[in-house]
Structure formats: C-alpha cells, structure tokens
N, C-alpha and C positions, 0 to 999 in steps of 0.2 A: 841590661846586658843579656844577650843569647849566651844560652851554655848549649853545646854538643855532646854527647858520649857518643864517641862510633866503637862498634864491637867490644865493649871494655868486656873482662874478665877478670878477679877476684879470686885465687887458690889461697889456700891454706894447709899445706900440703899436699896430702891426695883429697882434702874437699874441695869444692867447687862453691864460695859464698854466691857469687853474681856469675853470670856467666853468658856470655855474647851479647851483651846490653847494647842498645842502641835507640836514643832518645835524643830528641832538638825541643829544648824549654827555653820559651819566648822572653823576648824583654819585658819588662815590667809584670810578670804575671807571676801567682803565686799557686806552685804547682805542690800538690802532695803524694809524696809515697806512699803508698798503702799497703797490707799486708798485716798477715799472722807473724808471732815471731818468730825470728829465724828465717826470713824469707830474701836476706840480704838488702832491705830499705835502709838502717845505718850506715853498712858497709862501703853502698855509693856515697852516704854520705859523706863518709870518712874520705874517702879516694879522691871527693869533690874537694874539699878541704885541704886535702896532701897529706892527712895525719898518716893514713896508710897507704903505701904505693899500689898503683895498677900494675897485674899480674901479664896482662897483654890490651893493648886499645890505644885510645886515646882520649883524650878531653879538652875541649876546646872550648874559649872562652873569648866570644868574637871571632876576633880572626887571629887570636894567641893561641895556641899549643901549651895547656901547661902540665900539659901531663907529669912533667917530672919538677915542676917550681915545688919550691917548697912553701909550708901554708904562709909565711909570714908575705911572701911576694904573688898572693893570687890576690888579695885584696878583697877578703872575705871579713865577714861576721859571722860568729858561730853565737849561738843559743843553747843550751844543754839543759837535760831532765834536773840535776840538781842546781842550779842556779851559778855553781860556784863564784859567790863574792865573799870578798877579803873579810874577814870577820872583825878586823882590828880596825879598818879604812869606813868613814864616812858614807851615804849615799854619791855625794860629791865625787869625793875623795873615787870612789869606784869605779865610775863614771867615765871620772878624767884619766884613769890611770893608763887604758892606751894610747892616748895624746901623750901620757909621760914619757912612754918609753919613745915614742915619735921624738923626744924633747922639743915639741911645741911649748912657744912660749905660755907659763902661767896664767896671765889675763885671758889668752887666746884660748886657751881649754875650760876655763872656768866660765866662759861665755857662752861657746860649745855645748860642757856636758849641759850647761842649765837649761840651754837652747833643746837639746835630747830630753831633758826632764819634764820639760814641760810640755811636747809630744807625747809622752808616756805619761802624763798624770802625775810625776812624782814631785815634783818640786816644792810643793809643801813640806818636802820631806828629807832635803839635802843636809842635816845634820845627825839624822840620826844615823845608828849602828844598824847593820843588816838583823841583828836578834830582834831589832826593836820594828821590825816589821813582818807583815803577815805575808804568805807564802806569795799569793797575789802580786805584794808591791815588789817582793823579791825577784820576781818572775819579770816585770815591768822595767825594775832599773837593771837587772841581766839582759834586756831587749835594748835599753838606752847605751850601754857601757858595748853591744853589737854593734849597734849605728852610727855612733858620738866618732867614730873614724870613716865614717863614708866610704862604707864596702859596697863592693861591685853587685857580691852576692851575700845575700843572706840565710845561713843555715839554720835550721831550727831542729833539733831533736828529739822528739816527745819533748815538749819544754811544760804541756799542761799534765803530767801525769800525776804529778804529787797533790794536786789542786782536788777539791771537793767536786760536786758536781755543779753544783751553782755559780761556784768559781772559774771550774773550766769552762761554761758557757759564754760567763765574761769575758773571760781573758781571750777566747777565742773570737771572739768580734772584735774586741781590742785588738788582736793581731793581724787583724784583716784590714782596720781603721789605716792603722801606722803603714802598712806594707802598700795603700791605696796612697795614703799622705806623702811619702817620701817617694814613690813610685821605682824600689828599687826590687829586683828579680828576688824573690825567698822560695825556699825548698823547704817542705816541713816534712818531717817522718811521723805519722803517727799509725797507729793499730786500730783506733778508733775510726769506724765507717761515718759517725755521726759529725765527727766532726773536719773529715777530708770533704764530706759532700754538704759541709756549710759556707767553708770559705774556701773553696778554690777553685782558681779558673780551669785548672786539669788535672786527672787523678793519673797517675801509673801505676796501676797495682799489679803485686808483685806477688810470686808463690815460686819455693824451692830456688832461688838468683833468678828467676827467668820473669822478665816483662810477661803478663797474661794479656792487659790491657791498657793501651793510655786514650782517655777519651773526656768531655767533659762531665763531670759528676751528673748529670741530667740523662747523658746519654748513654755513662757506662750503666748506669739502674736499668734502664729501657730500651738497651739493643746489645747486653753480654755479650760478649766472641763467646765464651764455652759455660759449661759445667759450672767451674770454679769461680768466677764471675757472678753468674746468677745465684749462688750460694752463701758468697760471700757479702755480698750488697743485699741489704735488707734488714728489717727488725719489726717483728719474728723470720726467721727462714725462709725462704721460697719452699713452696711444695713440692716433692717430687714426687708423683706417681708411677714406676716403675711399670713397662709392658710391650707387645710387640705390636708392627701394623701389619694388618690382615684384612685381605681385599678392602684397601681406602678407609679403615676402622682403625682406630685407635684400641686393643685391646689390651686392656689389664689385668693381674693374675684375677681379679674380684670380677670381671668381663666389660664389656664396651663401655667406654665414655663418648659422652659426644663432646664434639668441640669443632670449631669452625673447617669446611674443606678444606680450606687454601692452607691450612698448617699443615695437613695431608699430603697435599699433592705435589705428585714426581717421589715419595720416599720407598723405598724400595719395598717392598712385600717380603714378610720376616723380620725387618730391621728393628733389632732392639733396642728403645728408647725412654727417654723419660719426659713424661711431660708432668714441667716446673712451672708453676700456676704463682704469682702474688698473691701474699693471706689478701691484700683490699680486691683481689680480679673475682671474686665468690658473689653471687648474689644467689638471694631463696627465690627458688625459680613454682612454677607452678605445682603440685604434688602431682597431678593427671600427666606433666607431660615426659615424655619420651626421650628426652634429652637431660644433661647433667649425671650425677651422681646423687645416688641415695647414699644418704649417711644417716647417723646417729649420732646426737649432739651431746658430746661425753662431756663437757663443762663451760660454764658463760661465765665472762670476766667484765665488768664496767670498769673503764677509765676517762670517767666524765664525762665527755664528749662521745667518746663514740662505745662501741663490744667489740672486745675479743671472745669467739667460741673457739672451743678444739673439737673435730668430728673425727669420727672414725669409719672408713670408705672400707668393707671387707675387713682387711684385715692393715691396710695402711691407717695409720694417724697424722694430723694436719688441723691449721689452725689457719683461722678466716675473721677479718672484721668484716662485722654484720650491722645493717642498720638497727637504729637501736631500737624503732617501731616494731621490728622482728617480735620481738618481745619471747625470744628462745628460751630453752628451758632444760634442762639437763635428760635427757633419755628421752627427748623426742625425736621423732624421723623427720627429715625433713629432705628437699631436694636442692642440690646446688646446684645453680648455672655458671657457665665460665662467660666473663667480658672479653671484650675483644684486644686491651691492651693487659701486656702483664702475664699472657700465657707465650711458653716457650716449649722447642722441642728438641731435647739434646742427644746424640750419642751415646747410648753406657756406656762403649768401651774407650770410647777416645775423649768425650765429654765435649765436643768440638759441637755447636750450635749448628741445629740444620734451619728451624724455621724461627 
C-alpha cells in the first residue's frame, strides 16, 4: 500500500511538532524516520495511526483519505518500544487476541496466529507467559500479534530500544526478514543512524517537524542536501573545518587547505563555509607535498581491522581512519590528503550544501 502525507502539520498549542510535511512512501518498502529526539518522527507516526489527529493536511492511504478514520478502520499494525503483551495471556493467547475482538472463529485464529509464529520464530514457544521470555521473543511475538490481522501498514516505534546490542542487531535483520516475507509497507521510527541505514529502502530524516531529507540510505550518506544531514549520518562525525574562499582558495582560520578545484569553482569570493570531510575521505599524503593539511596526531585508536587517529589542524580537532600500515604514533606530524568522495562544502549561515 502507497501511503501519502501532503502538507500535514502537527500543533500542540503554540508548538509546531511536524509542520508542512509532505512524503509519498511506496508499496511494499520499508522506510525509516530518522532523527534526534524531538524532531517529530513519532508524532507522524501517531497521526499515521489516528492515535493523534492532524492539525492541518492530509493522509492518504491509496486512493483513501483517512485523515480523520479512526485507528481501528485504517487497518494498521502497530509495534511499540515496550512490547505491551498481556502478562496473564499465553504466547498463543496474545497473538490471537486481535482476531478475538474481530470474533474470528477459534480454529481460524489459532491456525492464524501459529501461522504468524512461525514467521516470527516463535512457535516453539506458544505456551508460555510473556515473563517466561527474553526481551527478543517479546519483541518477536509483539511483531506476530501486528501482523496475525493482515494490516495494510505496519508501524514500528523504536520497537529495538530496550534490546542489548547484539540483540538489536538481530532483531533488526529479523525485521527486515518478516517485512521482505510478507511484503507489506512498514514505517519504523528510530534515533539510531546504524540501524535506519541497515534495513531500509528509504530514510526521511527529520530535525525540529521539518523533513531535511528523504533519499536512499546510500545516497543520503553520499550526496547531504545541507549541514544537518552531513552531521548527522556518520560514526564518528563528519569533519568540519570552518573558513572563507579567497581567490579560488579554500582558506581556514589555521590557512589554505588544498582540496580538488571543482569543489571551488563558481563559489563567491568571501563566502563563508565549512568544508566537512569523512573521518575514511583522509589519507597520509607525502610530507614534501604542498597540498593537504599538516597536523599532529594527538591519539591512535585500533579496532581490529582497521585505526582510528584524532589530529589536530591549527587549532580544529578531527578524527580520520587511517590505514593501519601507517603505523601512527601519537605527537607525530604528518600530512593529510583529502579523497575525492566524502568531501563536502556547506554554508555556515544557512547550512544549505553548495558542492
């Protein structure tokens, strides 16, 4: 099922949660909100839902208008951060219980939820009580007891947050699994960059109500619309090196960096900008040449596979993996070059991406 928001808006008095929202999420695809909190990614979700009404807009769901149905007639599944199942009710028992209120016949639901159980891994597990399992299967038969009524859409709300970290790496492949198997539209919200840009076909990421970007996880990393974007996507940070351009030079308050023409050219003379590097876009460039930045390598980090160093340019700090031949050292000079993918040049005042 295609869902539409055209213009939606979100008040809460004089706040503004979402505000002129405007999104088309595809059939079959599993897109994720993204954002800090507070950046209104629940609040669409609420609105998608019907728990909370739209302030102004619309939402469309095909070629239904349901802006004002209420949730039990949008034919939705909901997911939530605490799992909420019945503490007194069976795995089973859980399961089937929105087929109960349907009053679908007994046989018919019990064939059902087992049929959802055994999608989700759980059916080993239909007699137990919800204490008698780990957060995981909780999480699993709250995924079954979503789908066991064959929603149009399916909501997910930070569903992996209480989970370890080992756990949420499972579970989240696990929910990529079921949502590819059943092939029905899911909306996840989560705060987690690691794991929107694992499993979804499209990311919207969100700051202050306002869409910043929707694009595919590959593309939002690798072509930001602004500032907040390129900030946000990554682990460790993008770099910013703050400075103006002067005649076709990148200069910074520490003096020239070199870096490719074409980021350069056509940007106005005076224009002050920041150029946001990827800690992987660094390599140690020759010490004799004339290009990069001189730094000094204020600490080396090994995480098996590869180094993380942090330098320090002047008087900015910034962190780069480094091959691990480098073989860096703490208080040596060294010089960086910039790669051709992974440097950006943005705005300071508006944050809006020039190159």
């Amino acid at each position: 099922m295609q869902v539409e928001l055209k213009n939606v808006t979100k008040s809460f008095g004089h706040f503004t949660a979402v505000d002129n929202f405007s999104a088309t999420l595809q059939d079959g695809e599993l897109i994720c909100l993204l954002g800090p909190s507070g950046c209104g990614k629940s609040t669409i979700l609420n609105m998608l839902s019907g728990i909370i009404p739209v302030t102004k807009g619309e939402i469309w769901f095909d070629d239904d208008n349901v802006t004002k149905l209420p949730p039990e007639e949008r034919g939705i599944g909901l997911v939530f951060q605490n799992y909420s199942l019945y503490p007194h009710m069976t795995v089973l028992e859980n399961i089937c219980f929105p087929l109960e209120i349907k009053r679908v016949p007994k046989a018919q639901r019990v064939e059902k939820a087992t049929e959802m159980a055994k999608l989700v891994h759980v059916d080993m597990l239909l007699n137990r009580k919800p204490k008698e399992l780990s957060g995981g299967q909780q999480q699993r038969v709250a995924i079954a007891r979503a789908l066991v009524k064959q929603p149009r859409l399916l909501l997910l709300d930070e569903p992996l947050s209480n989970l370890d970290a080992r756990l949420r790496l499972e579970m989240r492949e696990e929910i990529r699994r079921i949502q590819l198997e059943t092939g029905v539209t899911a909306i996840f919200v989560t705060h987690d960059q690691e794991e929107a840009m694992s499993i979804s076909d499209h990311i919207v990421l969100m700051k202050d109500g306002v869409m910043q970007q929707m694009d595919k996880p590959q593309d939002l990393y690798d072509q930001p619309a602004n500032q907040f974007v390129a900030d946000f996507l990554g682990n460790p940070p993008i770099n910013n090196i703050p400075g103006t351009v002067r005649d076709g030079q990148f200069v910074s308050d520490d003096g020239k960096v070199s870096c490719r023409p074409e980021i350069l050219d056509g940007v106005p003379d005076g224009k002050k900008v920041n150029l946001s590097v990827r800690s992987e876009s660094f390599f140690v460039a020759d010490k004799d040449t004339k290009d990069g930045l001189p730094c000094v390598v204020t600490g080396v980090f090994k995480t098996g596979k590869e180094e993380m160093a942090s330098f320090v340019y002047g008087s900015t700090p910034f962190r780069a993996y480094i091959d691990l031949e480098e073989g860096l050292r703490e208080g040596q000079h060294v010089v960086l070059g910039l790669k051709k993918r992974g440097v950006f040049l943005f705005e300071q005042e508006t944050g809006v991406r020039i190159k």
